[in-house]
C-alpha positions in Angstrom: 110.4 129.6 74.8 107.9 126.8 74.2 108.9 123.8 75.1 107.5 119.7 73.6 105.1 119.3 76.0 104.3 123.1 76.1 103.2 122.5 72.1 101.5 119.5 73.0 99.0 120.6 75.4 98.5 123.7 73.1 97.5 121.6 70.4 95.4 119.2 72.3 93.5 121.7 74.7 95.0 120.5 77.8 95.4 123.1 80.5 97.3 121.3 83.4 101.0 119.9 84.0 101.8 117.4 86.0 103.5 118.2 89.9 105.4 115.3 89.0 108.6 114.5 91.6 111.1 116.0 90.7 113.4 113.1 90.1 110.6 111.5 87.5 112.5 110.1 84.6 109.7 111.7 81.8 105.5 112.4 81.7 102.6 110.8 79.8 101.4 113.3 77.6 98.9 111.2 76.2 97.5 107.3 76.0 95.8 106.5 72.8 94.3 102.8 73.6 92.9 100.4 71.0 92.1 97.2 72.6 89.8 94.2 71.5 87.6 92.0 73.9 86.2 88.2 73.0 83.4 88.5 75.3 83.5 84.7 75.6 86.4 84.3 77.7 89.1 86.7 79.4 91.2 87.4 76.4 91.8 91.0 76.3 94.3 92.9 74.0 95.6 95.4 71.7 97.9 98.0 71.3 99.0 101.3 73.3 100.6 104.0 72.2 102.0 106.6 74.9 103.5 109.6 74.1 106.2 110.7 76.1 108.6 113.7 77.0 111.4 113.1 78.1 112.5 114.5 81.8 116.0 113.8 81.6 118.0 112.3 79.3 117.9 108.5 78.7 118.6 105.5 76.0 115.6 103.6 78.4 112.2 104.4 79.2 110.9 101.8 82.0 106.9 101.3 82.3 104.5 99.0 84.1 103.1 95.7 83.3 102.2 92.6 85.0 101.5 88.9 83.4 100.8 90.5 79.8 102.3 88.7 76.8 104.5 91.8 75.2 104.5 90.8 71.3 106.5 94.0 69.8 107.1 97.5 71.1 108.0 100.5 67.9 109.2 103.9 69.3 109.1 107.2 66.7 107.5 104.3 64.0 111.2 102.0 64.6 110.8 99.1 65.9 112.8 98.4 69.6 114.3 95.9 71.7 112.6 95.7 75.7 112.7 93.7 78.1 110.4 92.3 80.6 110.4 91.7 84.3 107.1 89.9 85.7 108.7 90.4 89.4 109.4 93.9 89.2 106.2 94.4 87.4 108.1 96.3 84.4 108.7 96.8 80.7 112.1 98.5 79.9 112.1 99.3 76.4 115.3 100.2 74.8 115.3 103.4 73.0 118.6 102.5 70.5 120.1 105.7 71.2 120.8 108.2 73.8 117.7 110.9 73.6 117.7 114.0 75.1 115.8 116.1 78.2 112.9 117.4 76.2 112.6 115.1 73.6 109.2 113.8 72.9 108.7 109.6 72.0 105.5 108.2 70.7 105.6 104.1 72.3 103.4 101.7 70.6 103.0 98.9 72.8 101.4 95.6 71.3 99.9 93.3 73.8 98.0 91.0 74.9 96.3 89.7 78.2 96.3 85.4 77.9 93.9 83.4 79.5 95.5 80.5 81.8 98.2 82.2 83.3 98.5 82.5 87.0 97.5 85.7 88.5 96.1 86.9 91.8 92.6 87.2 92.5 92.7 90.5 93.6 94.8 91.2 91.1 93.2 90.3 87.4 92.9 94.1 86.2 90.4 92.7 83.9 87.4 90.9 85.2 85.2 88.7 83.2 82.1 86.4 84.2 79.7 84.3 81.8 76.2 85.0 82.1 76.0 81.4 83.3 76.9 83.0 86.4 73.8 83.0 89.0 71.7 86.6 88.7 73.7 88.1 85.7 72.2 89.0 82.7 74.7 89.0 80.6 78.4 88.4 79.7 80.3 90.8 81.8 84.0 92.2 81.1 85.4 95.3 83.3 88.8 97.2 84.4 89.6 97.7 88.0 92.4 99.7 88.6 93.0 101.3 91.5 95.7 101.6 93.3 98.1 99.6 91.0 96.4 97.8 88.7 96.2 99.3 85.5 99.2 97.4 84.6 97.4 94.4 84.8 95.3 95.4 81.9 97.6 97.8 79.9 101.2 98.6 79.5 101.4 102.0 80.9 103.1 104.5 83.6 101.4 103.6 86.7 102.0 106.1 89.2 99.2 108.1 90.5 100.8 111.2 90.0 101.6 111.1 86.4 97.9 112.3 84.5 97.6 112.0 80.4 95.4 112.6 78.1 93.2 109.4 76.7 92.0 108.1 73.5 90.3 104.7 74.2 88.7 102.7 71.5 87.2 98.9 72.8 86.2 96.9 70.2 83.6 93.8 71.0 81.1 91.3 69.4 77.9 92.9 67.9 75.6 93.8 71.0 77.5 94.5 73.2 78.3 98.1 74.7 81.9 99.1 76.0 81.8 102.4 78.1 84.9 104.2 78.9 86.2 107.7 79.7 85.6 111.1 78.8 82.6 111.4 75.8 81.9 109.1 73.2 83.4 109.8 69.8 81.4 107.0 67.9 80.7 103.7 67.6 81.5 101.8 64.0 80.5 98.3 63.2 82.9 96.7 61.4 82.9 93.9 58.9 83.9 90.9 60.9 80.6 91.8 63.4 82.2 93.5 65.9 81.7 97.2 67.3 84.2 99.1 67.6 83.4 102.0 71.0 85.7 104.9 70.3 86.0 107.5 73.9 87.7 110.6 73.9 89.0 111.8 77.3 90.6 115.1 76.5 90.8 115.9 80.4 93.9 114.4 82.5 93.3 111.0 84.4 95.6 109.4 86.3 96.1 105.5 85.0 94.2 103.9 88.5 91.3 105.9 86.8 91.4 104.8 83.5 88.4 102.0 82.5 86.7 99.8 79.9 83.5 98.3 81.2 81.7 95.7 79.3 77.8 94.2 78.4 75.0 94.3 76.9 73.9 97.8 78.6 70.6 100.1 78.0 71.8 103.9 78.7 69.3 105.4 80.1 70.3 109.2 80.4 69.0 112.7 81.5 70.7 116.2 80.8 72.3 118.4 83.4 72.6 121.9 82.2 76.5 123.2 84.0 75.5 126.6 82.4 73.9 128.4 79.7 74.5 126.4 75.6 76.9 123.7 78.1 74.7 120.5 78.9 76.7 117.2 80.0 74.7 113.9 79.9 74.4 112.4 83.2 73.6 108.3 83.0 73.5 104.4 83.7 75.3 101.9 81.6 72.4 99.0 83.3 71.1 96.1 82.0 67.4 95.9 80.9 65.9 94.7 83.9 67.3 97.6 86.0 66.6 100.7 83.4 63.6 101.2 84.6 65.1 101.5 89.0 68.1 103.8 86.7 66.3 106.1 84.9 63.6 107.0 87.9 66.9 107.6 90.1 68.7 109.8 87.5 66.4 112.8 89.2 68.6 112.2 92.6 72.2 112.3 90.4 71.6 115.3 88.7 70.5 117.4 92.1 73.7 115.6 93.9 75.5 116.8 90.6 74.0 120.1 91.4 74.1 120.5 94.8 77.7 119.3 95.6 78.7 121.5 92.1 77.6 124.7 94.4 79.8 123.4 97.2 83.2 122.3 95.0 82.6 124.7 92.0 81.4 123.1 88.8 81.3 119.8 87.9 84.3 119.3 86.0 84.1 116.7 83.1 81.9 116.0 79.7 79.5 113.3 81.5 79.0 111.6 84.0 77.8 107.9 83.7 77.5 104.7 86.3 77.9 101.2 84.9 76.3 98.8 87.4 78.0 95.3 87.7 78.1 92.5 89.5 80.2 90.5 90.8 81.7 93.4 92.5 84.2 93.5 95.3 83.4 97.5 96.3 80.6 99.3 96.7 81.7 101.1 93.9 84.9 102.9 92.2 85.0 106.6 90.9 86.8 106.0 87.6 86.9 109.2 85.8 83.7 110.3 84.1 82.4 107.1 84.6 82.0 105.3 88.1 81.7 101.4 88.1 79.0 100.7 90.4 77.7 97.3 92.3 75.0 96.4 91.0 72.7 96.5 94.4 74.0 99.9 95.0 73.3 101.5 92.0 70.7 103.7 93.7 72.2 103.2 96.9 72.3 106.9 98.1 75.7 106.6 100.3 77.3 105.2 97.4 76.5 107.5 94.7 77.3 110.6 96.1 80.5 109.4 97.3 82.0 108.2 94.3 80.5 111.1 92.6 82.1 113.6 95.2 85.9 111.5 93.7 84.5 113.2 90.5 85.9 116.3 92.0 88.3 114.9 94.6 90.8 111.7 93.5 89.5 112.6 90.1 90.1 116.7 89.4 92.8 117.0 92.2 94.7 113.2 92.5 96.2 112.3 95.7 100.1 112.8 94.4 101.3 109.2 96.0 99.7 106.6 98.0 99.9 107.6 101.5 97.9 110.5 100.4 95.1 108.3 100.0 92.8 110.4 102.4 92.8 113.9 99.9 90.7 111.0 98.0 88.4 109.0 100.6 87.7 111.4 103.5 87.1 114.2 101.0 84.1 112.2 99.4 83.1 110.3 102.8 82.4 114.1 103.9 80.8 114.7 101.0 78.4 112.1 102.0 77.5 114.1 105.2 77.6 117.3 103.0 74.7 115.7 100.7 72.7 115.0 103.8 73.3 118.7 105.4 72.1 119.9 101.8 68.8 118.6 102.3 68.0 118.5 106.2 70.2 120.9 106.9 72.6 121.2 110.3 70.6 118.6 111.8 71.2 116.4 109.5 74.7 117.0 109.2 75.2 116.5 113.1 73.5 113.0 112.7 75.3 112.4 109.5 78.3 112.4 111.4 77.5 110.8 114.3 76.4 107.6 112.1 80.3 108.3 111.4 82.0 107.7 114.7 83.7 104.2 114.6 86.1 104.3 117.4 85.8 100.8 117.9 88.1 100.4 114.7 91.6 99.5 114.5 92.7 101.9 112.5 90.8 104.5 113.6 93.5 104.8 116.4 96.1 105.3 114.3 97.4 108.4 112.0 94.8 109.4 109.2 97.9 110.2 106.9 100.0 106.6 105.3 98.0 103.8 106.4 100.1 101.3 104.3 103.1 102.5 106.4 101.4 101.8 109.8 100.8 98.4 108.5 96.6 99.0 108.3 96.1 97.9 104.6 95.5 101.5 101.8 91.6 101.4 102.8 91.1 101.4 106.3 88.1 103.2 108.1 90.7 105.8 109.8 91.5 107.4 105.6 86.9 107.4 105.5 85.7 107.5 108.3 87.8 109.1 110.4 89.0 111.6 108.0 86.1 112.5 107.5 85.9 113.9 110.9 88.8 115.4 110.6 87.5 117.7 107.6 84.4 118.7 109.7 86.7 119.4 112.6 88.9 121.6 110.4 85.6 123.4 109.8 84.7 123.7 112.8 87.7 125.3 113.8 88.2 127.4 110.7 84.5 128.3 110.3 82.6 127.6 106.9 83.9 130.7 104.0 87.7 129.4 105.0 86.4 125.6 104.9 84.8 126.0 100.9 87.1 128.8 100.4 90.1 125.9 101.0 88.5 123.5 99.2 87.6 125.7 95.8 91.2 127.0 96.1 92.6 123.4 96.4 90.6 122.7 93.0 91.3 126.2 91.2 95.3 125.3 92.1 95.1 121.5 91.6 92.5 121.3 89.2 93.9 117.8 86.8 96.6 117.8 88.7 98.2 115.6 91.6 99.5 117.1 94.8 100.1 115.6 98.6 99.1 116.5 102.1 101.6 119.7 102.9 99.9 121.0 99.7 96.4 121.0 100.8 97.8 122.2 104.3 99.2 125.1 102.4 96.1 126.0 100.5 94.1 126.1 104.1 97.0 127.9 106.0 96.8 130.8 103.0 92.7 130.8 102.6 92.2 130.5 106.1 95.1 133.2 107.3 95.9 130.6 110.1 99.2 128.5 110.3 97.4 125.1 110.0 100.9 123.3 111.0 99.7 122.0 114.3 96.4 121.1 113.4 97.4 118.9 110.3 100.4 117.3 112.8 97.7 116.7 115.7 95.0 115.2 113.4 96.6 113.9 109.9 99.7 112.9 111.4 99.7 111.7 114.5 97.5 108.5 116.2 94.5 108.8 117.9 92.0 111.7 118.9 91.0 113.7 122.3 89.1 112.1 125.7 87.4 115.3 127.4 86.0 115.6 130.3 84.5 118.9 131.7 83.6 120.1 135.1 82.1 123.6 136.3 81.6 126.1 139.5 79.2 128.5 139.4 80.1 131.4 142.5 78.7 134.8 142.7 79.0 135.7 138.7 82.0 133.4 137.6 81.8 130.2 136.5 84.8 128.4 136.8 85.5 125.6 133.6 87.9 122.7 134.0 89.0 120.5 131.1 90.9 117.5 131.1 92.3 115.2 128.0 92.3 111.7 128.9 93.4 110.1 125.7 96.3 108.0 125.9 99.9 109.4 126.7 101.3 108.1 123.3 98.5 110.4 121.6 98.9 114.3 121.2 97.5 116.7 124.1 95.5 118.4 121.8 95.7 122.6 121.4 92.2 123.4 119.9 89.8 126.0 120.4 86.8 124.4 122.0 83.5 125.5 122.1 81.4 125.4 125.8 77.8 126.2 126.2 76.5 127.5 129.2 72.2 127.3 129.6 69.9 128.4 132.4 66.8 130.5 132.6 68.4 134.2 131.0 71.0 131.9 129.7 72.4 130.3 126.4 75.6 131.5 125.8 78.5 130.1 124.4 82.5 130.5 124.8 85.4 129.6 122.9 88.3 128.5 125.1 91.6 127.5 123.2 92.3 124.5 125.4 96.2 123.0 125.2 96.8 121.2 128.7 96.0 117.9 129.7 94.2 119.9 132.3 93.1 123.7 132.2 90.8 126.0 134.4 89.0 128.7 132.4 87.0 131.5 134.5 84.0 132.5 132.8 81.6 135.7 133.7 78.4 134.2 133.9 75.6 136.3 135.6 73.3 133.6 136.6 73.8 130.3 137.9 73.7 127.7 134.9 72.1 124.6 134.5 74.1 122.7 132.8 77.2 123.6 130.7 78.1 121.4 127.7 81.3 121.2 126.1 81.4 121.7 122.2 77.7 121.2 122.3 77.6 121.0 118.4 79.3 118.0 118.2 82.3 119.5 115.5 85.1 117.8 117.2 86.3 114.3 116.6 86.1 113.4 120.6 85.1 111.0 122.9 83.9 111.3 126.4 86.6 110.5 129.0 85.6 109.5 132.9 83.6 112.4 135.2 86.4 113.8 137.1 84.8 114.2 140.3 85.3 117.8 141.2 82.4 118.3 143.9 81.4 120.5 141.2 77.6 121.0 140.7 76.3 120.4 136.8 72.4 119.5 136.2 72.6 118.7 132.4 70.2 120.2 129.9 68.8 117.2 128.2 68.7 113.4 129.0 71.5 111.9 127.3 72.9 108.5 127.5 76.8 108.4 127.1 79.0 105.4 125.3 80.6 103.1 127.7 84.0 103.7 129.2 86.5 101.7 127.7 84.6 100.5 124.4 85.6 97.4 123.4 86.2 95.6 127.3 87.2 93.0 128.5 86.0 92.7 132.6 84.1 95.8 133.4 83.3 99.1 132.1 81.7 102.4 133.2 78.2 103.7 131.6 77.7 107.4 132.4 74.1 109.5 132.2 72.4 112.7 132.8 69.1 113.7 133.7 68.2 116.9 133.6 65.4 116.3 136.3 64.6 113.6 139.3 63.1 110.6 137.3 62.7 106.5 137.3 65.5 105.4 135.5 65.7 101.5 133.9 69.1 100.2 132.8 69.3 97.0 131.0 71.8 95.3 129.1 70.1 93.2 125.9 72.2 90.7 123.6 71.5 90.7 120.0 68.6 88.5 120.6 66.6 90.9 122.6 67.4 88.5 126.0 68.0 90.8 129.4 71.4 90.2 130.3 71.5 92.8 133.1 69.7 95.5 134.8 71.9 97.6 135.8 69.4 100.7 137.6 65.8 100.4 138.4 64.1 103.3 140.4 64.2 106.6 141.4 67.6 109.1 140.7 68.0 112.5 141.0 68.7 115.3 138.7 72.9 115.5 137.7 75.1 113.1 135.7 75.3 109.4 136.6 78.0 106.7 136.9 77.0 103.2 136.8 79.6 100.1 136.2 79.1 97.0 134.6 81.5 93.8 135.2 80.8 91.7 132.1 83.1 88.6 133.4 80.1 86.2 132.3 79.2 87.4 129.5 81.0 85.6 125.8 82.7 88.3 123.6 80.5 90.2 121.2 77.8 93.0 120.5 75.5 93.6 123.3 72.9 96.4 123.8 72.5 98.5 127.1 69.2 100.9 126.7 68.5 103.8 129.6 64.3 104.2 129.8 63.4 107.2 132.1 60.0 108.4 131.8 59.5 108.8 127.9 62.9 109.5 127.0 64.3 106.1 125.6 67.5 105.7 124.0 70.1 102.5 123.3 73.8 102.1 122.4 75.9 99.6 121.7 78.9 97.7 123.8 81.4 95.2 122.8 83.2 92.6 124.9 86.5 90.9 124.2 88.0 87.9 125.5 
């Protein structure tokens, strides 16, 4: 049997239903949008129809709105009774009757959005700025949505995991362009000297990344051929003075277009566009199709391939509630790396990430799952940043085919759909042919990350391994295979040992007495250094390396460790941001092995300070932090 939305996405093309909870009252099937904007002020209006089915049987459908004037609401073409609730941020709309499970409603919601009323800053929906403001070049007007504030603009259903189909038609004065979703269906002028900008977005989207930006745009564009007789346009929405930077850039989007389409599979929708504005709290937001850009990063190369990596990831698959933000931001902060291994290859990937390590955040101590519910804000470093790490960790551990293999069945499975954290750890645990259970309740779960420390015995053919975890007792003890590299003359081996005690002993046949014997020398675990243990255990390192300080912010004194891999004159000095010698912490001759030095900063004010290790020509420089 067929059932109403069954016929529906039939009819329309639509491929996907909704893994909506299982309590939800109905679904979108489809918003079809017909708004008007002055241009002169922040009056912004229209009318929405939604068409809904019916979950359960009701004589109420509730929706979302915030500070929006309601002027009359018809459902099936009759018009209805609703009410509205400002506090709860809701429009119930009264259906007359009881209707039944199944039944599909069309909703016509007229509206509009009234200058003068009292709304929070970060909470307008719709932003508008005069030309008259200093550096813009022309009347401005644009949605931002995300994660709850498409009500603000539009009466709607504004969950994340509830996904629609769009019809979005902006109409504006004469000259100026209004970009939206999905591809463009036409652009009439009508007889009162308006345009009206009519956008078809036959793909799901999720409300948070549903848009209408607004100006007196050039377009510059370029082609990217997905395949064979299918070519999408890929382009700016910029004013005139920046077509020129656009269009050279365009190049660079279409190979991050191609490049992250051979990672992720292809690039799912009918175009994609960036429309630069400014003023602009974010360094830009992925709305579907279309990502709304800050102006001074429009060819900023971290912030392009981000947002266009949500093309694929918060945009295809949509994280299915809010503490699910990470599926979203660590999967396009990775993507950021990914870009960088794509043209510099592993090198570049390993510095990509270490550019990445922000320990010294808040958050990043906490879980990478719910942020809001640790009381961290829904955008803190630990859901980019540090998840992030987390994904090149899980590839680290599950090895590349079962890392893209995950992440191409994740879109195959989820593909304009929304789905949460135990569904992605399912995807994995199947691709990879692992139970992935402890590794998402050790990393996405839980706080904090592992301290190692290693030390090593070389005796007639064995080499004996210890590793401890130092992290914090309220953190896990960590159960993770862990890579150790062993290197000598006749040497460069390494071992996997699947470490899960605060301190193990591993025995190791090793012919020859190492050098030096690094643990996970390729840097794919999200780790810090922990305090030498002193063992009486001999280890001569490969490579100079200076480690961060020990703890990292301090307040008092802290502990900076080094290796040399040979006897050299060593400088240690401690800079403020000025360049000024604070300290000097070494200054002569040390022999070969890993060095200990602590620094009691009880003088020094709280802030950033430098501390740079010089030993022959090797030079290298980190930064500190003290706290008072």
């Amino acid at each position: 049997m067929v059932d109403a939305k069954s016929r529906f996405l039939w009819a329309t093309g639509r491929a996907a239903i909704d893994a909506a909870p299982p309590n939800a009252p109905f679904d979108v099937l489809n918003y079809s949008l017909d708004i008007s904007a002055a241009m002169v002020d922040e009056r912004l209006g229209g009318r929405n129809v939604i068409t809904v089915l019916l979950r359960t049987a009701a004589d109420s459908v509730v929706l979302h709105q915030l500070k929006l004037q309601i002027d009359s609401v018809r459902v099936d073409g009759a018009m209805a009774t609703f009410a509205v609730n400002d506090p709860a941020e809701r429009l119930t709309i009264r259906l007359g009757q009881q209707r039944s499970a199944g039944d599909t409603l069309r909703i016509a919601v007229w509206y509009r959005r009234v200058p003068g009323i009292q709304r929070l800053t970060s909470r307008l929906g719709y932003y508008f700025f005069l030309d008259t403001l200093p550096g813009l070049p022309a009347n401005l007007g644009y949605t931002m949505s995300e994660p709850r504030d498409a009500r603000c603009w539009m009466p709607c259903f504004d969950e994340p995991w509830d996904k629609a189909t769009a019809s979005i038609d902006v109409t504006v004065p004469d000259g100026f362009v209004a970009a939206s979703n999905g591809r463009l269906a036409g652009a009439t002028l009508n007889s009162d000297g308006t345009v009206t900008w009519r956008w078809q977005e036959t793909h799901q989207v999720a409300t948070y990344l549903m848009c209408a930006t607004i100006s007196r745009w050039t377009t510059p564009t370029l082609p990217f051929v997905r395949t064979a007789g299918d070519t999408i346009p890929v382009q700016y929405f910029a004013w005139q003075a920046d077509s020129a930077v656009t269009s050279a850039y365009l190049p660079t989007v279409r190979q991050m277009i191609q490049n992250l389409s051979a990672r992720f599979g292809p690039y799912p929708w009918d175009k994609y566009a960036m429309a630069s504005v400014t003023p602009f709290g974010y360094g830009g937001m992925e709305h579907q199709t279309i990502t709304t850009i800050h102006r001074i990063r429009q060819t900023d190369e971290g912030v392009v391939v981000h947002e266009l990596a949500h093309q694929w990831w918060g945009d295809l698959v949509t994280c299915g509630s809010w503490p699910d933000i990470w599926l979203n931001e660590s999967f396009a902060t990775y993507a950021e790396a990914l870009w960088q291994e794509s043209l510099g290859g592993f090198p570049a990937l390993k510095s990509a990430m270490s550019q990445k390590e922000q320990f010294n955040f808040g958050s990043w101590s906490g879980a990478v799952y719910d942020p809001e519910g640790q009381g961290f804000g829904l955008f803190p470093f630990s859901v980019y940043s540090k998840g992030a790490w987390v994904l090149h960790t899980m590839r680290g551990v599950i090895g590349d085919s079962a890392f893209f293999g995950s992440l191409r069945s994740w879109r195959e499975l989820y593909g304009e759909q929304s789905a949460v954290t135990a569904d992605f750890q399912a995807v994995v645990s199947s691709v990879s042919g692992r139970d992935m259970s402890r590794f998402f309740q050790q990393w996405i779960y839980s706080p904090g990350w592992p301290v190692y420390s290693l030390s090593s015995r070389w005796q007639g053919g064995t080499l004996f391994v210890k590793i401890h975890q130092q992290q914090t007792a309220g953190w896990p003890v960590y159960v993770m295979p862990v890579h150790v590299g062993v290197y000598g003359p006749g040497l460069d081996t390494a071992f996997v040992l699947q470490d899960s005690l605060r301190e193990q002993t591993f025995t190791l046949p090793v012919p020859l007495a190492p050098d030096s014997v690094r643990l996970d020398p390729d840097n794919w675990i999200l780790k810090q250094r922990g305090k030498p243990v002193n063992e009486d255990w001999h280890e001569i390192p490969a490579t100079y390396l200076v480690h961060q300080n020990f703890p990292n912010p301090f307040n008092g004194g802290t502990t900076i460790s080094f290796d040399l891999p040979a006897v050299s004159r060593v400088r240690l000095q401690v800079y403020d941001l000025l360049g000024r010698e604070v300290a000097l912490l070494v200054d002569g001759v040390q022999l070969a092995g890993n060095h200990i030095v602590t620094f009691d900063a009880a003088k020094l004010a709280s802030g950033i300070y430098l501390y740079r290790l010089s030993a022959g020509e090797f030079s290298e420089t980190r930064k500190m932090i003290v706290l008072r």
